[in-house]
C-alpha positions as CSV (number, residue, x, y, z in Angstrom):
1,X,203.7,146.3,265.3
2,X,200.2,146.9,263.4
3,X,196.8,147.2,264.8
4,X,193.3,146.6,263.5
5,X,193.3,149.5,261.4
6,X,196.9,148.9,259.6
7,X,195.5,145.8,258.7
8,X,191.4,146.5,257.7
9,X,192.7,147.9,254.5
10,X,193.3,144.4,253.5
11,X,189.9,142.3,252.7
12,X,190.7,140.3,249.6
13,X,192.0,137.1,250.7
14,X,191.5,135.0,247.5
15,X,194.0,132.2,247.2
16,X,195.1,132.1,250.6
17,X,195.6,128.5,252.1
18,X,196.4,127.6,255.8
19,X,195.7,125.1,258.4
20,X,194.1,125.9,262.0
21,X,195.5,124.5,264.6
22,X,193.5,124.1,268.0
23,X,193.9,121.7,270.8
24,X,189.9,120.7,270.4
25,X,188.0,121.8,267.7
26,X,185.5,122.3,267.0
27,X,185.1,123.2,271.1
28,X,181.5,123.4,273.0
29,X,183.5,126.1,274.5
30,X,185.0,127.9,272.0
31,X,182.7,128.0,269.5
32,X,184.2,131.6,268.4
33,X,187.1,129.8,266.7
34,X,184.5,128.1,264.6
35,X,182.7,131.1,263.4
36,X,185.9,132.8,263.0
37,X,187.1,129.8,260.5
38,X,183.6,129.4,259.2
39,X,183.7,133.6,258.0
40,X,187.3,133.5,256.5
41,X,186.4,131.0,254.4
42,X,183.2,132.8,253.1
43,X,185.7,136.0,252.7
44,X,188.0,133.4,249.7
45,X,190.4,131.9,252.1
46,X,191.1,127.9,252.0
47,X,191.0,126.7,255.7
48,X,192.1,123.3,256.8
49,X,191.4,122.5,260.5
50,X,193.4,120.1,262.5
51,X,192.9,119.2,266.5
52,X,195.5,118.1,268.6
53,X,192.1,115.7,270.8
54,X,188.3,115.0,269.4
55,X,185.8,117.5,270.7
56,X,184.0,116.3,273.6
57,X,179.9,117.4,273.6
58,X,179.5,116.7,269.2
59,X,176.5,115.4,270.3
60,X,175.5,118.7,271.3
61,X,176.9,120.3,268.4
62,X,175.1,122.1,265.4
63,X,174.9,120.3,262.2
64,X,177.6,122.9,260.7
65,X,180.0,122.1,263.4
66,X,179.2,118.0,263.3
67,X,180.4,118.7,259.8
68,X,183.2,120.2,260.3
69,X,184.4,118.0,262.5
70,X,184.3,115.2,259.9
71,X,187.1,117.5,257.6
72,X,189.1,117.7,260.7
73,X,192.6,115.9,261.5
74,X,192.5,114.5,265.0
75,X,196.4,114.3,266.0
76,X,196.2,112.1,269.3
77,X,193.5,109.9,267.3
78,X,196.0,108.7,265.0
79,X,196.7,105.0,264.8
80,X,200.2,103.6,265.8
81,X,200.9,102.8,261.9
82,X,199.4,106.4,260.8
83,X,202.1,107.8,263.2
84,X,204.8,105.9,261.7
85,X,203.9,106.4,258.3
86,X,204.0,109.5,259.0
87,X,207.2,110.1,260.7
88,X,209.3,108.1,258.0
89,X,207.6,110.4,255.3
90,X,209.4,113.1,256.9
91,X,212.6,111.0,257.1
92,X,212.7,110.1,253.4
93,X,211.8,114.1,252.5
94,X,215.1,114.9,254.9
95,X,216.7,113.2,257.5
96,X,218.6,116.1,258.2
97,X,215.6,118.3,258.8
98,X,214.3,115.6,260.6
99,X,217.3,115.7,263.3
100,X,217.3,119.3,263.5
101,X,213.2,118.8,264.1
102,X,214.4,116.3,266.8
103,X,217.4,118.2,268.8
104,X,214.7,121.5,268.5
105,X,212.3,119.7,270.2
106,X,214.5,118.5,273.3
107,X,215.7,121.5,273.7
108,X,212.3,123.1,274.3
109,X,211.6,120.2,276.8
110,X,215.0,121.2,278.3
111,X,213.8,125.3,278.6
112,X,210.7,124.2,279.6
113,X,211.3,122.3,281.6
114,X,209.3,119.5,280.6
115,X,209.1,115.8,281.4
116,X,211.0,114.1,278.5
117,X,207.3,111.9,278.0
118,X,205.7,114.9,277.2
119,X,208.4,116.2,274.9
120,X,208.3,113.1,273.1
121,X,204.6,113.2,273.0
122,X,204.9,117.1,271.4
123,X,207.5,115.7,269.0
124,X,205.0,112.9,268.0
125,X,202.3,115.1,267.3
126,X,204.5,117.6,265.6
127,X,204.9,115.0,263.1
128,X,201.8,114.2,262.3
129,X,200.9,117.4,262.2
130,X,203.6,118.3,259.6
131,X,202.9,115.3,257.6
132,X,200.1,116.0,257.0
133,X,200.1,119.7,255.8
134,X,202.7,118.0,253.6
135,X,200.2,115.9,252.1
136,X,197.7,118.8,252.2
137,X,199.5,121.5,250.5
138,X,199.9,123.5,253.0
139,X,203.0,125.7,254.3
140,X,201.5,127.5,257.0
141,X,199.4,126.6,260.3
142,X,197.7,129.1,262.5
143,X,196.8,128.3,266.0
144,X,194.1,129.2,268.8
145,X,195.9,130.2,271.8
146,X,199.6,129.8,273.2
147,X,199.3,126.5,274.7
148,X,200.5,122.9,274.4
149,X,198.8,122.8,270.6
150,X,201.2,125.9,269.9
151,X,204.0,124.1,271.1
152,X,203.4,121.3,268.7
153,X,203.5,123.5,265.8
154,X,206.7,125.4,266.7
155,X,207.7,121.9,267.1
156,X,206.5,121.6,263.2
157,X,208.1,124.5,262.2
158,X,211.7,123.7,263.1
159,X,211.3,120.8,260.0
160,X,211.9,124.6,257.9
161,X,209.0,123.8,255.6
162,X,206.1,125.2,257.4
163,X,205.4,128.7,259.1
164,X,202.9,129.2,262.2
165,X,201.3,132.4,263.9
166,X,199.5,132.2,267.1
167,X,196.2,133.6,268.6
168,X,197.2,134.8,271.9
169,X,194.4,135.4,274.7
170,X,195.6,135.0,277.8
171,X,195.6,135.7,280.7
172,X,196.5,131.9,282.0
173,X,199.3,132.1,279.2
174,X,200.8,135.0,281.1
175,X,200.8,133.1,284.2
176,X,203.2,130.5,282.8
177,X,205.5,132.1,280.6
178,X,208.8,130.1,280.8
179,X,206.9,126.4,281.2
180,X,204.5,127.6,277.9
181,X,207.2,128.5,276.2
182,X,206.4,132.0,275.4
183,X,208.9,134.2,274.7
184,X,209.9,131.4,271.9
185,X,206.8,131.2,270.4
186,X,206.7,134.9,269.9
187,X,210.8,134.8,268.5
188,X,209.6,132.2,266.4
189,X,206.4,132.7,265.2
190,X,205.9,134.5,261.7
191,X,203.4,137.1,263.8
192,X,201.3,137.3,266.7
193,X,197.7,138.3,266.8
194,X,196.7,139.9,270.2
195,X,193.2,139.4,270.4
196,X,193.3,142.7,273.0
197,X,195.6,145.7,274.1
198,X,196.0,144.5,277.3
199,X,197.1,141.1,275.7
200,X,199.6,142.9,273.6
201,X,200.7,144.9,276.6
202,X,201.8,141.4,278.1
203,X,203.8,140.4,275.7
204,X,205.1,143.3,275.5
205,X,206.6,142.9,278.8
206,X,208.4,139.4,278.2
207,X,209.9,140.3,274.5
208,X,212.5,142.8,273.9
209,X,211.5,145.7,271.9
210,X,212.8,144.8,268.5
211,X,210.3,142.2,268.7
212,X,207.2,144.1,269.8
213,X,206.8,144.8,265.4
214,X,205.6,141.0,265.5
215,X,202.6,142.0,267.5
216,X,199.2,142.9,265.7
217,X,195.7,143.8,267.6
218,X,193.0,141.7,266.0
219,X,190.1,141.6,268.0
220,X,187.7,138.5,268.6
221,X,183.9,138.8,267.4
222,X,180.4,137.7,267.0
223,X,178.1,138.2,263.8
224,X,175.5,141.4,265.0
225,X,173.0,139.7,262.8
226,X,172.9,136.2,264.5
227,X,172.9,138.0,267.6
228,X,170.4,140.4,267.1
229,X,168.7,142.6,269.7
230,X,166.2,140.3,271.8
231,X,162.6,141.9,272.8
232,X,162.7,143.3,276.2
233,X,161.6,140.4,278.2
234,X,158.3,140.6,280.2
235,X,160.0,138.1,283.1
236,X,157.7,138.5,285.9
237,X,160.9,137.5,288.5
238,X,163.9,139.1,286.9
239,X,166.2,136.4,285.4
240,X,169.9,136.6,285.9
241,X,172.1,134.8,283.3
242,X,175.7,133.3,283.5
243,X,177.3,131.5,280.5
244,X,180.7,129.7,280.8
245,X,182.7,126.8,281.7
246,X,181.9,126.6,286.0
247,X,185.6,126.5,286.9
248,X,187.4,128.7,289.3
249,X,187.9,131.2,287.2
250,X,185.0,132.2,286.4
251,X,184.0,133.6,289.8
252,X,180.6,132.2,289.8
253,X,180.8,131.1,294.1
254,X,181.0,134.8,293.7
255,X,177.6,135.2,292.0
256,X,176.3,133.3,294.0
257,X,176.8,134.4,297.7
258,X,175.9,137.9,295.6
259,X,172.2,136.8,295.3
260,X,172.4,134.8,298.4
261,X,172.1,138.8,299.9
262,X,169.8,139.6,297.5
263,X,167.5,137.2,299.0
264,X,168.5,138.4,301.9
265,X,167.1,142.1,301.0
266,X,163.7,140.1,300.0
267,X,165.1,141.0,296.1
268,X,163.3,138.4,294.1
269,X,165.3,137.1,291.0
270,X,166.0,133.7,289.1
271,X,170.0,133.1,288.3
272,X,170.4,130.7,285.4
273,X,174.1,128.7,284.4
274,X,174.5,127.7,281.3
275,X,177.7,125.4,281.0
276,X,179.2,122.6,282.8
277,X,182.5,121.9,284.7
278,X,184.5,120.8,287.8
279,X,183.0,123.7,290.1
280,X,179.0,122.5,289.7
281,X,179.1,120.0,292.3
282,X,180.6,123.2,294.8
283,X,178.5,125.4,293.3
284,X,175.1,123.4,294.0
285,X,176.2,122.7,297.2
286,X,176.8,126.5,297.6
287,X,173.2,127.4,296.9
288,X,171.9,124.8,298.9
289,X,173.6,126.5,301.6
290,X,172.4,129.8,301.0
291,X,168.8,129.0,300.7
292,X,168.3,129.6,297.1
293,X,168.9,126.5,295.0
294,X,165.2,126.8,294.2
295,X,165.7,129.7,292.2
296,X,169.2,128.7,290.5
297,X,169.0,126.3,287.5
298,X,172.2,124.8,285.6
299,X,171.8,123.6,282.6
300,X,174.9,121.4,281.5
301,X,176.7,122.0,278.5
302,X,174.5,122.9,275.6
303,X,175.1,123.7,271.8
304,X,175.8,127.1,270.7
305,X,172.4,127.4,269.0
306,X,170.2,127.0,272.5
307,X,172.4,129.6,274.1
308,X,170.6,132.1,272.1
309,X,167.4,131.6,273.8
310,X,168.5,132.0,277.2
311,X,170.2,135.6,275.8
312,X,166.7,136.2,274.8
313,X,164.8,135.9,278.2
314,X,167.1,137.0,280.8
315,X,167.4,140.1,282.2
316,X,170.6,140.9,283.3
317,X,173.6,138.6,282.1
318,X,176.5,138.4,284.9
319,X,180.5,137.1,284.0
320,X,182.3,138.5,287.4
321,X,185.3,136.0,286.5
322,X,189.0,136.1,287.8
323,X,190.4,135.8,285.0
324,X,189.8,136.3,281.5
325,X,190.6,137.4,278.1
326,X,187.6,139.0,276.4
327,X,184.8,136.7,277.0
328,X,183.0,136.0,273.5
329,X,180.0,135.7,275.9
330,X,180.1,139.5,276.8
331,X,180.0,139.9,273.2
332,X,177.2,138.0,272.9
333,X,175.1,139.0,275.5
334,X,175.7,142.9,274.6
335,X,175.2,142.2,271.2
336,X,171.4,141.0,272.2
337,X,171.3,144.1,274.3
338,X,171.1,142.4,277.6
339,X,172.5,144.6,280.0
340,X,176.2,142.9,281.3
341,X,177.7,142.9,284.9
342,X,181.3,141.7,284.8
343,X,185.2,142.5,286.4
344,X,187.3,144.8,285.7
345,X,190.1,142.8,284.9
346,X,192.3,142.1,281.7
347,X,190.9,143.0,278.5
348,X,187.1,142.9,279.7
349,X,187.7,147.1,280.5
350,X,188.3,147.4,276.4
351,X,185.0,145.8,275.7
352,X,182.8,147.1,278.6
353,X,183.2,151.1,280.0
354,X,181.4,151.0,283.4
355,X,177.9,152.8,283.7
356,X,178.3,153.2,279.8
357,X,178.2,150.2,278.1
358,X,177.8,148.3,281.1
359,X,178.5,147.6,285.0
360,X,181.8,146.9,285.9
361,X,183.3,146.0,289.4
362,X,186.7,144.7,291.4
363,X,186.6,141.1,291.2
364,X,186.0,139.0,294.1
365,X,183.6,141.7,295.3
366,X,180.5,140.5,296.6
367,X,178.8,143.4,298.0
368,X,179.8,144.9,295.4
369,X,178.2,142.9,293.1
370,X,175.1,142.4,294.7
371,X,174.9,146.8,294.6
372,X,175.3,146.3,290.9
373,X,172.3,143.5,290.3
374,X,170.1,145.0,293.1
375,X,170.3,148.5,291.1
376,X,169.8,146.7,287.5
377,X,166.4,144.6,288.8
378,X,164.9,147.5,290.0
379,X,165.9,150.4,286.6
380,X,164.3,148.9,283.5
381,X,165.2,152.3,282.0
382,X,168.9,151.6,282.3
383,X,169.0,147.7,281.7
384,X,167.4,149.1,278.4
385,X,170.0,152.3,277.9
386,X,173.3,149.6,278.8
387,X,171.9,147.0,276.2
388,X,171.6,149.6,273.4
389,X,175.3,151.0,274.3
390,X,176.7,147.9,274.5
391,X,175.7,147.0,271.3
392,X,176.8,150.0,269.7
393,X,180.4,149.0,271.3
394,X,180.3,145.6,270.3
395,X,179.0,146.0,266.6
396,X,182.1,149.1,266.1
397,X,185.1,147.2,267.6
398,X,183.9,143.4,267.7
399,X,181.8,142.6,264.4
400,X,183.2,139.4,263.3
401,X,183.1,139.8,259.5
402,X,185.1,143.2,260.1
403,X,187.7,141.5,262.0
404,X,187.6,138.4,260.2
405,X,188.8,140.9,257.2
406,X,191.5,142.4,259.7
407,X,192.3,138.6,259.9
408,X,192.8,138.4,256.2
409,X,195.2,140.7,256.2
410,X,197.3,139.5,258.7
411,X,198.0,136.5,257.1
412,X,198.1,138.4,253.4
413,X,201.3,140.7,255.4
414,X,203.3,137.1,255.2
415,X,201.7,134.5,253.5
């Protein structure tokens, strides 16, 4: 069991090769997994990317990304004589390995339990997949999070050629241990990367203890430079910023009924979304409701590189989710020394200490809330003192080059 700073000693990675595995990449909405692949490769290691589904929003994409996505294997894309090609190249390399791919894979749908279409669909996948790291040279595949695209490499891996490792966030993961496969992920797995303590402390709790050396703390990041402290802005109304999918989750009906009592108090502010999802049709009808749609805007999804100027004119940024891992957003936002509200929930605690580096609260607290924003719009002095502590925290524990290294010697402990 290492941590970040059992593995920072490593930060030459040249001639490392791996694939990365993600179930939509590049994602409007994980754009961290991007950068993350975008700075081990400027630190010497070879990445290959594979995606189990085509990104939805390319349009909205930066040119970097576009690109990327043109390198990038798209598993469920894959024509109906791709899939077969594929599938009998494994056969002719070892029909026994094959098999013992095959009876692996129903048993998983077995533990699962699954429905036997989806297990054949993971199986399918898996074989592409394998192909073509065959093809590609490749003998080990990393993936973004513990889900269905993690399942299709363990799938892989039971061929015996290939390896796999496994980005676990959480918490939905946590949630669903037996039908996500967990614990056999982990048992499997070369290592797991936690991306936070409390992650780790999760698995911790599923795995027996002889296992718990498999876990290493490598935290997410954001590059300090590219999100550089923004001028204090000169808003005449105080503007209130929320970035993120608008799904349950993220607690945003919460944000809203908070201002809905600001406005109540006669507090003036703006409150801007940036993202898109199932909950925006609820969440305009919310404000409707509340008397304040004229001073909420939502702005769809956007690219990654128009985010930064909402970071740079708001005020306050506010993530009071449910549920969480560590929000790349936070990251963001503190980085640009805007002053964050969010929940104290998960891993968030690890990133923001409340009245320090930030405002924390119990989620689902509205009153609560609306104490926190009320007291931020009217201290300028302390908006200012939380944004300069915050990014103090953010550039000492989640500097994306520094972890990327921390990255590099994961992989360098068993590849």
């Amino acid at each position: 069991m290492a941590d970040s700073k059992t593995l920072a000693h490593t930060s030459q990675a040249n001639g490392l090769k791996l694939g990365y595995l993600s179930s939509e990449y590049p994602g409007i909405s994980h754009t961290f997994i991007f950068r993350e692949i975008k700075t081990l490769r400027e630190q010497g290691i070879s990445v290959f990317t594979a995606s189990i589904r085509k990104p939805a929003h390319i349009d909205k994409m930066t040119s970097e990304e576009k690109k990327d996505s043109q390198n990038t294997i798209y598993i469920k894309s894959s024509s109906i004589p791709h899939i077969i090609a594929s599938h009998r190249s494994l056969i002719k390399k070892s029909f026994k390995s094959y098999l013992a791919m095959l009876a692996k894979s129903a048993s998983f749908t077995v533990k699962a339990p699954h429905s036997v279409l989806k297990g054949i669909g993971y199986f399918i996948e898996a074989g592409i997949l394998l192909s073509w790291m065959h093809k590609t040279g490749l003998n080990h595949v990393h993936v973004h999070f513990a889900n269905p695209a993690a399942t299709v490499a363990m799938v892989a891996s039971c061929f015996g050629t290939i390896s796999f490792s496994v980005s676990v966030h959480g918490p939905d993961i946590f949630y669903n241990v037996d039908t996500a496969l967990l614990v056999q992920k982990v048992k499997r797995a070369k290592r797991i990367r936690c991306i936070s303590l409390y992650c780790r402390s999760q698995l911790m709790r599923i795995i027996p203890y002889s296992m718990w050396e498999k876990l290493d703390i490598v935290r997410c990041g954001i590059d300090p430079d590219t999100f550089s402290p923004r001028p204090e802005p000169d808003n005449e109304i105080p503007e209130i910023l929320c970035v993120g999918r608008l799904v349950p989750a993220k607690g945003q009906h919460i944000l809203l009924s908070a201002c809905g009592l600001l406005k109540k108090r006669g507090i003036q502010f703006s409150l801007v979304f940036v993202g898109d999802g199932e909950d925006r049709p609820s969440l305009e009808h919310l404000a409707q409701q509340l008397g304040i749609n004229n001073q909420v805007t939502f702005t769809g999804a956007i690219g990654q590189d128009q985010v930064v100027q909402y970071y740079n004119r708001a005020d306050i940024f506010a993530l009071v989710s449910f549920a969480e891992g560590v929000p790349v957003v936070l990251m963001e936002s503190m980085a640009k020394q805007v002053p964050c509200v969010s929940t104290n929930i998960t891993g968030i605690p690890e990133l923001i200490e409340n009245s320090k580096t930030g405002m924390l609260l119990q989620p689902s607290d509205v009153k609560g809330l609306a104490h926190a924003l009320e007291i931020l719009i009217a201290d300028k002095e302390l908006r200012i003192e939380l944004g300069k502590q915050g990014r103090t925290k953010v550039i000492e524990y989640y500097n994306l080059s520094a972890n990327c290294r921390m990255m590099a010697g994961f992989f360098k402990n068993f590849l």
